[in-house]
MDAnalysis code that builds the backbone (N, CA, C; Angstrom):
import MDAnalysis as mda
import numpy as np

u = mda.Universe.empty(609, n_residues=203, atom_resindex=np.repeat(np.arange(203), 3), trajectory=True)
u.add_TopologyAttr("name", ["N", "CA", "C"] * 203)
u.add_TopologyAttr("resid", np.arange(1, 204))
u.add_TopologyAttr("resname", ["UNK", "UNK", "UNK", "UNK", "UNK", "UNK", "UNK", "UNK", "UNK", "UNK", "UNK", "UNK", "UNK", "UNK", "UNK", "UNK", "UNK", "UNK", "UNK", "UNK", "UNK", "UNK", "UNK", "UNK", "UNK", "UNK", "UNK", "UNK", "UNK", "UNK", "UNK", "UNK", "UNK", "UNK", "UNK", "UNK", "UNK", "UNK", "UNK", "UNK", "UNK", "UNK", "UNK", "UNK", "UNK", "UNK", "UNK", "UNK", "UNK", "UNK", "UNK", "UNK", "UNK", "UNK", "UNK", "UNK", "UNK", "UNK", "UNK", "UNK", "UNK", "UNK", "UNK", "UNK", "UNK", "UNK", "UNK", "UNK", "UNK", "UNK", "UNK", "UNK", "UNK", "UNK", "UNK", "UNK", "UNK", "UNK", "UNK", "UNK", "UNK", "UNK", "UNK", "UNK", "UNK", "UNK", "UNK", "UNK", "UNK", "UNK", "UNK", "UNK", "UNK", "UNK", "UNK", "UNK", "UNK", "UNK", "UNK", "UNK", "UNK", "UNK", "UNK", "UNK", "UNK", "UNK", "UNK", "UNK", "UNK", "UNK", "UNK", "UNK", "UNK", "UNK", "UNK", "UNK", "UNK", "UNK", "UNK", "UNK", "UNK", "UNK", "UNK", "UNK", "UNK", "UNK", "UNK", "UNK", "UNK", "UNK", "UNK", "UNK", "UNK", "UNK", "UNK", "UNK", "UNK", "UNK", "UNK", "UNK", "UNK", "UNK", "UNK", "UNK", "UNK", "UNK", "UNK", "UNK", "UNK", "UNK", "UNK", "UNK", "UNK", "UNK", "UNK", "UNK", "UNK", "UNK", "UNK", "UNK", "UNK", "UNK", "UNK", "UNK", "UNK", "UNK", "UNK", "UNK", "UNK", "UNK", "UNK", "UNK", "UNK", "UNK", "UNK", "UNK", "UNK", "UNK", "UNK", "UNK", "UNK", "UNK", "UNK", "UNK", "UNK", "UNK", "UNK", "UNK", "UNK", "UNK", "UNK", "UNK", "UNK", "UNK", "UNK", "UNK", "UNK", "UNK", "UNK", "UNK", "UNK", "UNK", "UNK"])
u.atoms.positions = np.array([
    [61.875, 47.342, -17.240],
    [61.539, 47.401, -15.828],
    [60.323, 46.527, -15.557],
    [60.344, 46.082, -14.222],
    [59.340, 45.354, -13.973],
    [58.690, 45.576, -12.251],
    [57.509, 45.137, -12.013],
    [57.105, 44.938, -10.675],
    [56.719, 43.657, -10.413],
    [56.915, 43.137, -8.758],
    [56.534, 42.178, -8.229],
    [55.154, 42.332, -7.553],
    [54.033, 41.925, -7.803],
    [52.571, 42.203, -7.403],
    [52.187, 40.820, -6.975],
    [51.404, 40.549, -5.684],
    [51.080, 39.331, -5.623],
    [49.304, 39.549, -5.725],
    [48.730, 37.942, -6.079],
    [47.615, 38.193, -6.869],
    [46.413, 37.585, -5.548],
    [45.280, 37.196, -5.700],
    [44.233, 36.717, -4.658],
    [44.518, 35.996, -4.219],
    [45.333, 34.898, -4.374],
    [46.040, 33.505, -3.725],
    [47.322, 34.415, -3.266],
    [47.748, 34.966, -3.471],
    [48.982, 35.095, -3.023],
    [50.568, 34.424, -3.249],
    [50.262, 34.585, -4.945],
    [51.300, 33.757, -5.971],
    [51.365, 35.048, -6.303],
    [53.198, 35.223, -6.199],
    [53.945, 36.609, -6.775],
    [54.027, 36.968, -8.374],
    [53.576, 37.467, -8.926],
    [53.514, 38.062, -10.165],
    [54.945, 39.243, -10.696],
    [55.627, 38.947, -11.720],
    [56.524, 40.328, -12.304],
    [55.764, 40.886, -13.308],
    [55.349, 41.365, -13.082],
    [54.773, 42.188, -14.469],
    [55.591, 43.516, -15.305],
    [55.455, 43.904, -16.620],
    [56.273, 44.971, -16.840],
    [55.965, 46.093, -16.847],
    [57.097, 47.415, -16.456],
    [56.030, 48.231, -16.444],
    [56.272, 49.652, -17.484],
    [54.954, 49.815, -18.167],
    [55.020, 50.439, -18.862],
    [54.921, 52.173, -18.578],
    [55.962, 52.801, -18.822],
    [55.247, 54.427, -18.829],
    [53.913, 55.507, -19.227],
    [54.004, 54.741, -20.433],
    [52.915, 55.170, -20.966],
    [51.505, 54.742, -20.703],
    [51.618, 53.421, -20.175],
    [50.079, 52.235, -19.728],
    [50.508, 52.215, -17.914],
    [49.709, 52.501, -17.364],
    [49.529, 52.194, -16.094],
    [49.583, 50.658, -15.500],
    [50.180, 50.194, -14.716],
    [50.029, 48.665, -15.216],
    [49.112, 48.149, -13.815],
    [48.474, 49.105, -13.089],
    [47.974, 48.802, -12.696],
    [46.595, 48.378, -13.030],
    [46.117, 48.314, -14.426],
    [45.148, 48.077, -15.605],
    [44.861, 46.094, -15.350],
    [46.624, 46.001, -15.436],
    [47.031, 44.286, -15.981],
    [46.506, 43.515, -14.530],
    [46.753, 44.253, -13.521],
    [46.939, 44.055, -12.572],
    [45.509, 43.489, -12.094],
    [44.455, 44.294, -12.661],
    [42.930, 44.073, -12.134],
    [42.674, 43.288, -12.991],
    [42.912, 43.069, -14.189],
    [41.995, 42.233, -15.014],
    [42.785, 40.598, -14.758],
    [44.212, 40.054, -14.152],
    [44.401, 39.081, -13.681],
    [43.790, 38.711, -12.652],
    [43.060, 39.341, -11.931],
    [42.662, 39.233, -10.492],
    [41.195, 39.043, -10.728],
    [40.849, 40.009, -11.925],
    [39.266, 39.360, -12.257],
    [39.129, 37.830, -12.670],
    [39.846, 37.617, -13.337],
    [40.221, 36.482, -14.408],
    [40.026, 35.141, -13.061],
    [40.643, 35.368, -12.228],
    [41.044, 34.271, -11.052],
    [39.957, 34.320, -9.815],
    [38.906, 35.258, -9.703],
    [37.870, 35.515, -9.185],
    [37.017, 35.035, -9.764],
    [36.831, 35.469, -11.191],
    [35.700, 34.406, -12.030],
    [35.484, 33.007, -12.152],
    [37.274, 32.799, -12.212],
    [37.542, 31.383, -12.557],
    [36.931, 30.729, -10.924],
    [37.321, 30.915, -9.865],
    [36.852, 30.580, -8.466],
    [35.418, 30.653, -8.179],
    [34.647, 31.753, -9.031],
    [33.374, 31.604, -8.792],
    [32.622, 30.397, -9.547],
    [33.200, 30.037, -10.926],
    [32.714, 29.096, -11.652],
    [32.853, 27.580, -11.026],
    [34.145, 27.504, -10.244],
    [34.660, 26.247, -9.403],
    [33.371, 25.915, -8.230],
    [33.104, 26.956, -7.566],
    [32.100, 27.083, -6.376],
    [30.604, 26.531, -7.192],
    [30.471, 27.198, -8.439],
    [28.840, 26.704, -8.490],
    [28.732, 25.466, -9.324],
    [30.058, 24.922, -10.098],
    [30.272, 23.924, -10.136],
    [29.818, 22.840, -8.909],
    [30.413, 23.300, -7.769],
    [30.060, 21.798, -6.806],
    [28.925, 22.317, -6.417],
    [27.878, 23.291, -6.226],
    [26.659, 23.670, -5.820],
    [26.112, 22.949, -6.977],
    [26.037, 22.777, -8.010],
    [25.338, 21.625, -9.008],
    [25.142, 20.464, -8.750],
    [26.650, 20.299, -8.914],
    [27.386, 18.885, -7.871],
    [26.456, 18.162, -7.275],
    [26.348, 19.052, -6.252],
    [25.897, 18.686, -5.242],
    [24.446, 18.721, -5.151],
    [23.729, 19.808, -5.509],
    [22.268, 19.544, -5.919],
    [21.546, 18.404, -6.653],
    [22.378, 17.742, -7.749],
    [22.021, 17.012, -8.176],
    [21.933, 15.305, -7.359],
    [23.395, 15.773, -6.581],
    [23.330, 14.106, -5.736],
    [21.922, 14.414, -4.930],
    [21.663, 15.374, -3.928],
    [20.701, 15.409, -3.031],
    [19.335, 15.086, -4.340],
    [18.917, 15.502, -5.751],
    [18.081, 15.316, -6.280],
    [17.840, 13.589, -6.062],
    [19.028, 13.237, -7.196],
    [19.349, 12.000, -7.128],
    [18.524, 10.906, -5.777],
    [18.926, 11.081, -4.940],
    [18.747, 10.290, -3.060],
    [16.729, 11.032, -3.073],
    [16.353, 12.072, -3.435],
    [15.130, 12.556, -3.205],
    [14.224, 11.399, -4.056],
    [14.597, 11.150, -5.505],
    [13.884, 10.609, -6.471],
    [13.849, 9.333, -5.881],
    [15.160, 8.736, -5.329],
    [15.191, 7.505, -5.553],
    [14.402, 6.965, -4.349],
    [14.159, 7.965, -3.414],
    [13.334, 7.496, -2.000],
    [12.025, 7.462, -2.093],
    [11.564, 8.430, -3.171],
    [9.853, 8.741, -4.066],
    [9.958, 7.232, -4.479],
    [10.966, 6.671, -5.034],
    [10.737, 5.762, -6.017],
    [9.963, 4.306, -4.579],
    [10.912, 4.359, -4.000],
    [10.849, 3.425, -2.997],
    [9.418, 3.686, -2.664],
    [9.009, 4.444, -1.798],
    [7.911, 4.879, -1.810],
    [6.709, 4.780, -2.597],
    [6.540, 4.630, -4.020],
    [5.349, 4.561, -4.261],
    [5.604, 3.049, -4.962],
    [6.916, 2.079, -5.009],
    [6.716, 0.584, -4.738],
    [6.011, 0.032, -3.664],
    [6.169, 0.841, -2.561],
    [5.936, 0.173, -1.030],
    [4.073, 0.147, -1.472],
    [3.912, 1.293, -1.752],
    [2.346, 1.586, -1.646],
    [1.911, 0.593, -2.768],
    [2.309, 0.684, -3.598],
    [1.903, -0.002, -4.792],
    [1.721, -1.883, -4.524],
    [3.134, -2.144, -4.139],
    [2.707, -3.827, -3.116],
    [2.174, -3.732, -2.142],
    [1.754, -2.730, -1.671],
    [0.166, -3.110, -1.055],
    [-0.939, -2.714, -1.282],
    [-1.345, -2.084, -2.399],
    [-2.265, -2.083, -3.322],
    [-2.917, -3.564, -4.069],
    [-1.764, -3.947, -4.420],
    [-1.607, -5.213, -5.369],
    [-2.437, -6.193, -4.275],
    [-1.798, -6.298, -2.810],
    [-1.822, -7.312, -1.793],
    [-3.523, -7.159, -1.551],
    [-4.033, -6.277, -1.326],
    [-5.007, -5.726, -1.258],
    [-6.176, -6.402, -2.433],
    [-5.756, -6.080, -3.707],
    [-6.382, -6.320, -4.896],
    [-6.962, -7.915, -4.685],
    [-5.295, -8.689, -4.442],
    [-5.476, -9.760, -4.380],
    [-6.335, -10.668, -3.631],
    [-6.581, -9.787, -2.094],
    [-7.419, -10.278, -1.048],
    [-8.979, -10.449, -1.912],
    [-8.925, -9.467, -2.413],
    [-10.349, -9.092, -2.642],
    [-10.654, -10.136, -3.529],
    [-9.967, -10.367, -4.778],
    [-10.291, -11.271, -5.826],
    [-10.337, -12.881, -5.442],
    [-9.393, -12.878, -3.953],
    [-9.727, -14.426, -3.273],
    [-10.793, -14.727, -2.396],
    [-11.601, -13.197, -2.369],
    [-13.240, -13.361, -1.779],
    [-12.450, -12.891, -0.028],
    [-11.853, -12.034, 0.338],
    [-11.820, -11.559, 1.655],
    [-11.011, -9.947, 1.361],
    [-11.770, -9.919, 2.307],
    [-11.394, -7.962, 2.862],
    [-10.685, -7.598, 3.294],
    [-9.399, -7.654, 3.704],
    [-8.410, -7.038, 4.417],
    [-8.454, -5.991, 5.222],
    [-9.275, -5.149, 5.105],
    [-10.085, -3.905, 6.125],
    [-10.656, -4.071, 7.336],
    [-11.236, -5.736, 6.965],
    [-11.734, -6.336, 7.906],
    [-12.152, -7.479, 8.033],
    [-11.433, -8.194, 8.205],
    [-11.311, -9.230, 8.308],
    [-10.386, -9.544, 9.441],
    [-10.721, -10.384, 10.245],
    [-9.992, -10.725, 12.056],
    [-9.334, -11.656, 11.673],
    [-7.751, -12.004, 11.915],
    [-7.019, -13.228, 12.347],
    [-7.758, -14.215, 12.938],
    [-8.233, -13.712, 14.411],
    [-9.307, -14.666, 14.958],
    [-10.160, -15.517, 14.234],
    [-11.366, -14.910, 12.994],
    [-12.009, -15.951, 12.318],
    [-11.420, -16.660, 11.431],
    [-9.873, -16.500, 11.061],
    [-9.255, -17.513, 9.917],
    [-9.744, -19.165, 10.803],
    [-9.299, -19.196, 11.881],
    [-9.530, -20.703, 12.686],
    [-10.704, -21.222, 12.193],
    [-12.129, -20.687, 12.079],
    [-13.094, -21.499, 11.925],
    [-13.279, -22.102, 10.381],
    [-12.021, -21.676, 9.738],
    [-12.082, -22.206, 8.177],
    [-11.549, -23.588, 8.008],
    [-10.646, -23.559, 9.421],
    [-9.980, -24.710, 9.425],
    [-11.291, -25.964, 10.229],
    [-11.907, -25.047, 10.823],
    [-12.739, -26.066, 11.668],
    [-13.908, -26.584, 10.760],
    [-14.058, -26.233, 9.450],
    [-14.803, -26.790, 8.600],
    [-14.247, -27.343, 7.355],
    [-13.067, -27.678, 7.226],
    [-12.171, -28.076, 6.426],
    [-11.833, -27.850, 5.331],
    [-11.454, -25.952, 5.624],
    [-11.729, -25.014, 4.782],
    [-9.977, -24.677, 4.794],
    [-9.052, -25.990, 4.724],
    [-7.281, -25.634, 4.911],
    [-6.623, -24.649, 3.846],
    [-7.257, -24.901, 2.645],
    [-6.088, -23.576, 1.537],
    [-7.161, -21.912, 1.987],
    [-8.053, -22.266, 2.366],
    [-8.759, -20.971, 2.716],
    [-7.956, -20.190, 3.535],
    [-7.989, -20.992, 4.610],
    [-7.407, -20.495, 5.825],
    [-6.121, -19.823, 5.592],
    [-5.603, -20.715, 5.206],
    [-3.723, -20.125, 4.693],
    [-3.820, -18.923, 4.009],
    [-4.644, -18.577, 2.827],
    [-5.446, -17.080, 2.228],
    [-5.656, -16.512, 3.113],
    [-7.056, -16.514, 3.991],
    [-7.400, -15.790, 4.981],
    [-6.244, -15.254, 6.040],
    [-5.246, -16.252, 6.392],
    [-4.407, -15.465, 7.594],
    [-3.247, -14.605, 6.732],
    [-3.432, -14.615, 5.766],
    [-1.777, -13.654, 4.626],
    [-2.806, -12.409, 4.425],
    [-4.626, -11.746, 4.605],
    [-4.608, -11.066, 4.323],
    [-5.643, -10.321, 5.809],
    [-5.801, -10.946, 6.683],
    [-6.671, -10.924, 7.888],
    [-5.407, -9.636, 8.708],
    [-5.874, -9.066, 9.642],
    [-5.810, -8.422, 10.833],
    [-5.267, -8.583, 12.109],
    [-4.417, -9.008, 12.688],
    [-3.858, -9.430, 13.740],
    [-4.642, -8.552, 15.100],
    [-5.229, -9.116, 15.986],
    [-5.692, -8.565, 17.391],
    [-5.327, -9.422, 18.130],
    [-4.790, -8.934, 19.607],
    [-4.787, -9.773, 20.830],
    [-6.173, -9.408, 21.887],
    [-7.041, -9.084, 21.326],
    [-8.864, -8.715, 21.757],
    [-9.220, -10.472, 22.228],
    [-9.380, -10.951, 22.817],
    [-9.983, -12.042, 23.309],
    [-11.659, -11.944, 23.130],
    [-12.055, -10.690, 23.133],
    [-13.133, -11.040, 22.918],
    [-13.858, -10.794, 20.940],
    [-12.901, -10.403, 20.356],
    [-12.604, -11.164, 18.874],
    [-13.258, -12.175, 18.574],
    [-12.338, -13.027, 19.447],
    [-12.051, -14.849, 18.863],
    [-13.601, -15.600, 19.125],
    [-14.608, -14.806, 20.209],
    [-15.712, -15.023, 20.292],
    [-17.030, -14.303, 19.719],
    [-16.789, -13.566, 18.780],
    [-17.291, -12.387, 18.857],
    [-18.592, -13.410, 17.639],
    [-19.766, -13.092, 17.627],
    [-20.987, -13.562, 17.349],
    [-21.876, -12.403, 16.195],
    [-21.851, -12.980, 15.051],
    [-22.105, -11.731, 14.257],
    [-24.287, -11.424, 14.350],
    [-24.317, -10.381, 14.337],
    [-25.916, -9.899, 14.459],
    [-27.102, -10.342, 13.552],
    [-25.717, -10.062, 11.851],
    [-26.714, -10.402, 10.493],
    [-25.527, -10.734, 9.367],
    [-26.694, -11.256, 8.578],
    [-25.368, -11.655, 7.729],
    [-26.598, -11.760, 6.151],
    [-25.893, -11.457, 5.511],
    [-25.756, -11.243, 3.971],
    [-25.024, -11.819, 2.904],
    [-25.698, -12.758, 2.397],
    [-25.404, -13.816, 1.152],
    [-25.326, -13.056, -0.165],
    [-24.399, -12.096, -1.013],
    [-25.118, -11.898, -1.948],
    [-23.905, -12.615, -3.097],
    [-25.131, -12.610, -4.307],
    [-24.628, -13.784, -5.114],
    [-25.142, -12.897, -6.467],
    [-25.223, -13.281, -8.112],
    [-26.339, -12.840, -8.928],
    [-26.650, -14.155, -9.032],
    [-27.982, -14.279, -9.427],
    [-28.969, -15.633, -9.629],
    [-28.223, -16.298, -10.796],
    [-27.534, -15.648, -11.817],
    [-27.339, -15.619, -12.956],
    [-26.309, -16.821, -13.428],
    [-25.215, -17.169, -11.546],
    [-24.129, -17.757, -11.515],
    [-24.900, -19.540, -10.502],
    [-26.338, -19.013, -10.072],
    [-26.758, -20.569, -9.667],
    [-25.827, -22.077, -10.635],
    [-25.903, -21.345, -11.618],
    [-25.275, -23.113, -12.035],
    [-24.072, -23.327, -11.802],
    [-23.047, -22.270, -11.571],
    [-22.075, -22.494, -11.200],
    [-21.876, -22.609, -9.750],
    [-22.551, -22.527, -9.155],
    [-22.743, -22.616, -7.851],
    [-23.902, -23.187, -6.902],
    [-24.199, -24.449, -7.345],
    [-25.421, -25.275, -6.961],
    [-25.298, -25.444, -5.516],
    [-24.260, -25.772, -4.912],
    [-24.727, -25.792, -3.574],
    [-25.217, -24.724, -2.766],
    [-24.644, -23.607, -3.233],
    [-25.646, -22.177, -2.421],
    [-26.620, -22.106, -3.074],
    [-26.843, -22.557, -4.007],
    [-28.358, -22.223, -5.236],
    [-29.181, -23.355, -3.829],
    [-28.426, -24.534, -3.784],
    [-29.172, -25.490, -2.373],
    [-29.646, -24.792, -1.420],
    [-28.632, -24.327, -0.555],
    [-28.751, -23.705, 0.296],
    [-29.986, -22.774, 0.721],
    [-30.100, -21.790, -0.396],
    [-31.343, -20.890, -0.344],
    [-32.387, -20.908, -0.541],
    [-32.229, -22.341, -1.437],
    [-33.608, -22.802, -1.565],
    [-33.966, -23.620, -0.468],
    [-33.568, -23.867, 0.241],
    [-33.924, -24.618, 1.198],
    [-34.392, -24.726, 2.866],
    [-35.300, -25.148, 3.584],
    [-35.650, -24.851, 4.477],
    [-34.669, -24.570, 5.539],
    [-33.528, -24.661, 5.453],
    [-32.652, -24.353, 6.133],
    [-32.543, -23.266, 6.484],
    [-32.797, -22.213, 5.819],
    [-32.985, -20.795, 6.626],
    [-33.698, -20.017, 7.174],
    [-34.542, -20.985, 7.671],
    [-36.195, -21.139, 8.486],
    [-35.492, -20.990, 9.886],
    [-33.874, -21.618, 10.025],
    [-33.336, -21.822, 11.085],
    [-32.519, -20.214, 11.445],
    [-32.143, -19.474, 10.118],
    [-31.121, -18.298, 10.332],
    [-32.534, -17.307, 10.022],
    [-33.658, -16.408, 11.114],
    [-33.845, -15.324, 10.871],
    [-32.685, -14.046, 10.509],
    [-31.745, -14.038, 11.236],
    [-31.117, -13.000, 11.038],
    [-30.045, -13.332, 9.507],
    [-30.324, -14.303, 8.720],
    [-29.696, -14.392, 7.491],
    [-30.745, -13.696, 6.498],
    [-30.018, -13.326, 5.317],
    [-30.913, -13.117, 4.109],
    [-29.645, -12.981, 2.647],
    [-30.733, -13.391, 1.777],
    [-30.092, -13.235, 0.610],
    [-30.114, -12.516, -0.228],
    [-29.148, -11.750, -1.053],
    [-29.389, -10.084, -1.705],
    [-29.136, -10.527, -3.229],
    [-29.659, -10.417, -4.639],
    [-29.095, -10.931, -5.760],
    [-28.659, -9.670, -6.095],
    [-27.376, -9.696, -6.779],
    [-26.948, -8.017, -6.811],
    [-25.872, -8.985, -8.238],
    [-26.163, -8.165, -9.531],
    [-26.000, -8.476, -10.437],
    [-24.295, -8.598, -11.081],
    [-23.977, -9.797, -11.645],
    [-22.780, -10.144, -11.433],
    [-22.089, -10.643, -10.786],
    [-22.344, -10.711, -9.799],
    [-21.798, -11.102, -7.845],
    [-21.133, -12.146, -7.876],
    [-19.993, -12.200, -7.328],
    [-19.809, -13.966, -6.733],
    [-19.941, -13.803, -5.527],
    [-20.236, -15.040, -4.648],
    [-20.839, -14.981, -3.364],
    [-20.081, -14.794, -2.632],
    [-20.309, -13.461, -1.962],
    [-19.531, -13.384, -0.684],
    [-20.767, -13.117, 0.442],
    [-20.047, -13.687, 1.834],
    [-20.899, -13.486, 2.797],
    [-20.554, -12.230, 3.860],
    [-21.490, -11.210, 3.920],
    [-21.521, -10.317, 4.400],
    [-21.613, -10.481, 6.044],
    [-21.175, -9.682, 6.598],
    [-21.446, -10.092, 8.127],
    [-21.670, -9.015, 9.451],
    [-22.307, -8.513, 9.935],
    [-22.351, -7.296, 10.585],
    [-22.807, -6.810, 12.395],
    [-22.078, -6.385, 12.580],
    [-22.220, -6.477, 14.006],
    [-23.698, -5.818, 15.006],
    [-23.559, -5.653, 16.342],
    [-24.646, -5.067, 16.356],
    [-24.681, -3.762, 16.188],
    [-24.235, -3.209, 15.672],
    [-24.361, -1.408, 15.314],
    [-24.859, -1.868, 13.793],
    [-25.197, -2.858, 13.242],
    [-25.311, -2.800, 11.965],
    [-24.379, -2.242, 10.560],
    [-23.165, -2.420, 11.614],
    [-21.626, -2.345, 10.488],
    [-21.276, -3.253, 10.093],
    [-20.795, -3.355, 9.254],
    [-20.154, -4.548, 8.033],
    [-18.889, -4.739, 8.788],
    [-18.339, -6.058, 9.516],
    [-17.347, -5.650, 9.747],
    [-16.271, -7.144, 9.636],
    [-17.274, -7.919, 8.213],
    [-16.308, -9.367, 7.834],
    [-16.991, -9.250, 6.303],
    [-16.465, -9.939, 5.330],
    [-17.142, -10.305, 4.355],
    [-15.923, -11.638, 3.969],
    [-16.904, -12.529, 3.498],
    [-15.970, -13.774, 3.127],
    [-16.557, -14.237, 1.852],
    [-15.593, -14.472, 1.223],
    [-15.720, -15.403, -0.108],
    [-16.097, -16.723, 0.103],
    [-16.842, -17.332, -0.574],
    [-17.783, -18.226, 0.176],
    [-17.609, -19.490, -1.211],
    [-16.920, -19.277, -2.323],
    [-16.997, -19.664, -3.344],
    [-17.173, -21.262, -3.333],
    [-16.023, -21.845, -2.388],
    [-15.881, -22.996, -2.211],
    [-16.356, -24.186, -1.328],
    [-17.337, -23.062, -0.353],
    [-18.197, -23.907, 0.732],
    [-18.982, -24.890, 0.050],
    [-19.510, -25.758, 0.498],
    [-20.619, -26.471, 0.313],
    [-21.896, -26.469, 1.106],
    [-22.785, -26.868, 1.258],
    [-24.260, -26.596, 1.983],
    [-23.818, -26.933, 3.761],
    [-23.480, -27.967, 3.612],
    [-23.247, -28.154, 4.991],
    [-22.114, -27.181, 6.165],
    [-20.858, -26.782, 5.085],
    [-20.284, -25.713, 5.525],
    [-20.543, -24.480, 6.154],
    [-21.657, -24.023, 4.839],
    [-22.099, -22.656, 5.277],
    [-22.935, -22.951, 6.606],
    [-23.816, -24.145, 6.526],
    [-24.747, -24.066, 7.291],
    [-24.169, -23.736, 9.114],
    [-22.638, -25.032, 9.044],
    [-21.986, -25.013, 10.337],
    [-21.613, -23.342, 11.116],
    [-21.107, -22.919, 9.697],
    [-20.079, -21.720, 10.175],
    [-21.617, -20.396, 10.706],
    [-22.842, -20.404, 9.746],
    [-24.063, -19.389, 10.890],
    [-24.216, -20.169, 12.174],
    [-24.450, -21.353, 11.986],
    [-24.416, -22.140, 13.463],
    [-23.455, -21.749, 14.787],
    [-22.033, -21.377, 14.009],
    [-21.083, -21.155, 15.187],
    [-21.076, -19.731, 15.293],
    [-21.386, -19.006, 14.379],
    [-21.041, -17.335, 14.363],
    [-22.124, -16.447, 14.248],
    [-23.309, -16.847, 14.002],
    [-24.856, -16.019, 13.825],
    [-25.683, -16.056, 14.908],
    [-25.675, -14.893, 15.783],
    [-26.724, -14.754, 16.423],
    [-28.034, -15.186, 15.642],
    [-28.728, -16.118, 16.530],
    [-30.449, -16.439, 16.024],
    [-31.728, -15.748, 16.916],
])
C-alpha cells in the first residue's frame, strides 16, 4: 500500500505505508530536508551578494585615496618647484612672464589658484621676506648680490631672514600681516627680483 502526499513545492510524493511505522515520520523529515536545502540556496545569494556590494565599496575607497594621493603628489611637487599652491593667485603667474620668467610661469599657472577678483591682478603686497641659508650664497650669487647691496635702501618694507638650509623663497604678505604668496625665487637674477618689489611692494 501506498499514499500520495504532496511536499513544500507541491511535487506529489507515493510513499509506502507501513502499519507498524507511521509514515507520517517520512513525511516530515522530506519536508525538512527541502526546507534546509532552500534555506542554504537563500544565504547562498545573501553572500553572493554581500560580497559584490563589498567588492564596488573597496573598489570606490580605492579610487578615493588615488584621487587624494595625486593631489598630494601635485602639491609636493609645487612646493619643491619653489610655489605654494594654498596660495598662490593665477593673477601673479603674468608678472613672471613680464620679467622673462617663461618656464616659471607655465609652473606657476599648473599650481596657482584661479580668481575672477579684479582686484587680485592689482593687489600690492605690504612686506616681503627673502629667506635663504647664508650657507647656499655660492650657489646663489646673484641674491648673495642683491642683499648685499644698496638696493634695499630702496625696499623698507623688504628684509632678509637666514633660516638654515633654505632655498630662497620669497615670502609675501598682505596688510593684515598674512602670508598670502611665497615664490621660489631660485632662478631670478638681481635685476629681476629688483623689477618684480618695484611692481608688487608697497614702499
Amino acid at each position: 500500500l501506498s499514499i500520495q502526499v504532496k511536499d513544500s513545492k507541491n511535487v506529489a510524493l507515493n510513499l509506502p505505508i507501513d502499519a507498524h511505522k507511521p509514515s507520517v515520520i517520512n513525511v516530515r523529515h522530506d519536508s525538512t530536508q527541502i526546507f534546509l536545502k532552500d534555506r542554504c540556496i537563500l544565504l547562498d545569494r545573501i553572500i553572493m551578494h554581500g560580497i559584490k556590494l563589498l567588492t564596488i565599496f573597496f573598489g570606490q575607497l580605492l579610487l578615493c585615496i588615488i584621487f587624494v594621493t595625486s593631489d598630494l603628489l601635485s602639491s609636493i611637487q609645487c612646493l619643491d618647484r619653489g610655489f605654494s599652491p594654498d596660495n598662490l593667485l593665477c593673477s601673479n603667474c603674468h608678472d613672471l612672464k613680464q620679467f622673462k620668467l617663461n618656464e616659471l610661469e607655465n609652473t606657476c599657472q599648473e599650481c596657482c589658484t584661479h580668481t575672477d577678483n579684479a582686484e587680485d591682478k592689482t593687489i600690492k603686497y605690504h612686506r616681503a621676506i627673502l629667506t635663504l641659508c647664508t650657507c647656499k650664497f655660492g650657489r646663489y650669487p646673484q641674491i648673495e648680490a642683491f642683499i648685499k647691496s644698496k638696493r634695499l635702501q630702496r625696499f623698507p618694507t623688504f628684509s632678509f631672514k637666514h633660516v638654515v638650509g633654505a632655498e630662497p623663497i620669497l615670502h609675501l604678505y598682505n596688510d593684515k600681516d598674512e602670508e598670502i604668496q611665497s615664490l621660489g625665487i631660485e632662478k631670478w637674477d638681481t635685476d629681476t627680483l629688483t623689477a618684480f618689489l618695484e611692481e608688487n611692494l608697497h614702499v
